[in-house]
C-alpha positions, 0 to 999 in steps of 0.5 A, spaced: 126 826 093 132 823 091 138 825 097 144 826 095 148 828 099 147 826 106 150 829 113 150 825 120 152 827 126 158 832 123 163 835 128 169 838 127 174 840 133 180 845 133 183 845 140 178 846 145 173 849 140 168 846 137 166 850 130 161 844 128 157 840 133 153 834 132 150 837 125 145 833 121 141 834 115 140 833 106 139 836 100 136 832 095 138 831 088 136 838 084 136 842 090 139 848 091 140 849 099 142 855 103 146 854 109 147 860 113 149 863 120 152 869 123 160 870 123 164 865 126 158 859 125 161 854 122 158 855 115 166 855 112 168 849 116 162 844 114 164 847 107 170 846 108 169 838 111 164 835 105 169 837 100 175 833 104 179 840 105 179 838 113 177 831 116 171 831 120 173 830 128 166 825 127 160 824 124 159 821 116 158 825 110 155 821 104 155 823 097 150 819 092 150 813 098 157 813 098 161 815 105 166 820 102 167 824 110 175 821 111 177 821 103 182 826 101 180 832 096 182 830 090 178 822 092 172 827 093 172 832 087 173 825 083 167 822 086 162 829 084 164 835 089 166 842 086 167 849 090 169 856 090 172 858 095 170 866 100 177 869 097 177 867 090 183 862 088 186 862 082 193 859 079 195 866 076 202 865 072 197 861 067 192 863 062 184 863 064 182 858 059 190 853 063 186 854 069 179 851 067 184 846 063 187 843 070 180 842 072 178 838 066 183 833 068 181 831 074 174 830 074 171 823 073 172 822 065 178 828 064 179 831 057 185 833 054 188 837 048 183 839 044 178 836 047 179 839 053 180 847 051 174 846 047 170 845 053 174 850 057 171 855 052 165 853 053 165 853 060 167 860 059 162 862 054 157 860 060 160 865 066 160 870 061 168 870 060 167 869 052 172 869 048 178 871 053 180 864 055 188 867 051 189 872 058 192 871 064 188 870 070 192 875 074 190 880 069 183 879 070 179 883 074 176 880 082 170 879 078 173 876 073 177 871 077 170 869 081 167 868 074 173 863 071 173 860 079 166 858 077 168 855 070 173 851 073 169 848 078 164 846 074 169 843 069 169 838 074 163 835 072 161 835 078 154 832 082 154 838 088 157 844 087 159 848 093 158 856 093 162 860 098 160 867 098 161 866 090 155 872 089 158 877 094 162 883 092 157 884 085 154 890 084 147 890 082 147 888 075 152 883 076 148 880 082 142 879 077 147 876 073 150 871 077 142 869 081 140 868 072 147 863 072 145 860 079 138 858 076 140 855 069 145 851 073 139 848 076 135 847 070 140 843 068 140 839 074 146 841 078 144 840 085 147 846 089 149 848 096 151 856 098 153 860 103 151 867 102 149 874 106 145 876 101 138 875 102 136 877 095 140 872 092 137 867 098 130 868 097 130 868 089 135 861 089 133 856 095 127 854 098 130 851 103 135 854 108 139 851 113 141 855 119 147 855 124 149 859 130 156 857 134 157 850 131 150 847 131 143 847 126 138 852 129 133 851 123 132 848 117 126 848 113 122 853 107 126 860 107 122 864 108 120 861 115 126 860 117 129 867 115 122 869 120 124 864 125 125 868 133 132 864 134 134 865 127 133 873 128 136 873 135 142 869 132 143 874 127 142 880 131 146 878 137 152 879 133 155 880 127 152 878 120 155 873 116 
């Protein structure tokens, strides 16, 4: 097994609160890892610090044997971090290929003119957005928007990619959809990292699950052990589901 991510003794503090405390795990190279935990448990933040959206208040977070916690975004995505955020984020006066585009220009190799609408087109094939990279992103539906958002960030190439509740809002069929796609990016290779609260997507995507509760790791091992756990249970009964 092969780390490539690497997360020791993370602490992030606002005030007097400490929404992420002591958090230590990895997720090997391939992997895709489950990191879940009732409202309000720090998922968002963890997310959030590895991507370089907030600095960390404590602890090392290393990418490929490389310490990126403390570097900018931008540095971080360079280096092979991408995400989709819980409220989808979209540059919406452009078109859907424009903002796939602008991704491409800040991964590590960046493509430009026709290369990069080229590649854009396909990414978009591969989200199931065919043929509509000429519509603005403001005209699609939410559904839509989601789809263009995972395009974007896989446009950058990226060693791990961060999904935040990216499968919530799917009806039926295109949750089916969306766990297929999941499933392919892993065929590739891609080494994934999601919050979710479908347990259907969960169960059919990580087999391994990461669990937090008021900031810290209550469980961490196979799926269907940790969802069986009595403190995970306690955790989600004991408040309001994520």
């Amino acid at each position: 097994m092969t780390v490539l991510l690497q997360v020791d003794g993370l602490k992030k503090q606002f005030g007097g609160l400490m929404a992420v405390n002591d958090l230590s795990f990895t997720v090997a190279e391939g992997e895709i890892l489950a990191l879940l935990g009732p409202n309000g448990s720090g998922k968002t933040t963890v997310m959030n610090l590895i991507s370089g959206a907030l600095p960390a208040t404590a602890g090392r977070i290393q990418l490929d044997g490389v310490q990126i916690s403390g570097l900018p975004a931008h540095r971080i995505a360079r280096l092979g971090v991408a995400r989709t955020f819980q409220l989808v984020r979209i540059l919406p006066s452009l078109t859907v290929a424009e903002n796939v585009i602008a991704a491409l220009a800040f991964r590590a190799q960046p493509l430009w003119g026709d290369d990069a609408a080229r590649a854009a087109e396909a990414l978009l094939a591969e989200v199931g957005l065919a043929g509509r990279g000429g519509e603005y992103a403001a005209d699609l539906t939410y559904i839509d928007q989601k789809r263009m958002e995972l395009a974007r960030a896989l446009g950058a190439a990226p060693k791990l990619l961060l999904l935040d509740e990216w499968l919530s809002g799917l009806n039926p069929t295109e949750l089916r959809v969306g766990i297929a796609l999941i499933l392919s990016l892993k065929a590739r290779g891609m080494t994934i990292m999601l919050v979710e609260h479908i347990m259907e997507a969960v169960r059919a995507l990580c087999p391994r699950t990461v669990v937090m509760n008021a900031g810290r790791k209550i469980a961490d091992g196979p799926t269907n052990d940790v969802l069986a756990d009595p403190a995970v249970v306690a955790a989600y009964l004991g408040g309001v589901d994520a």
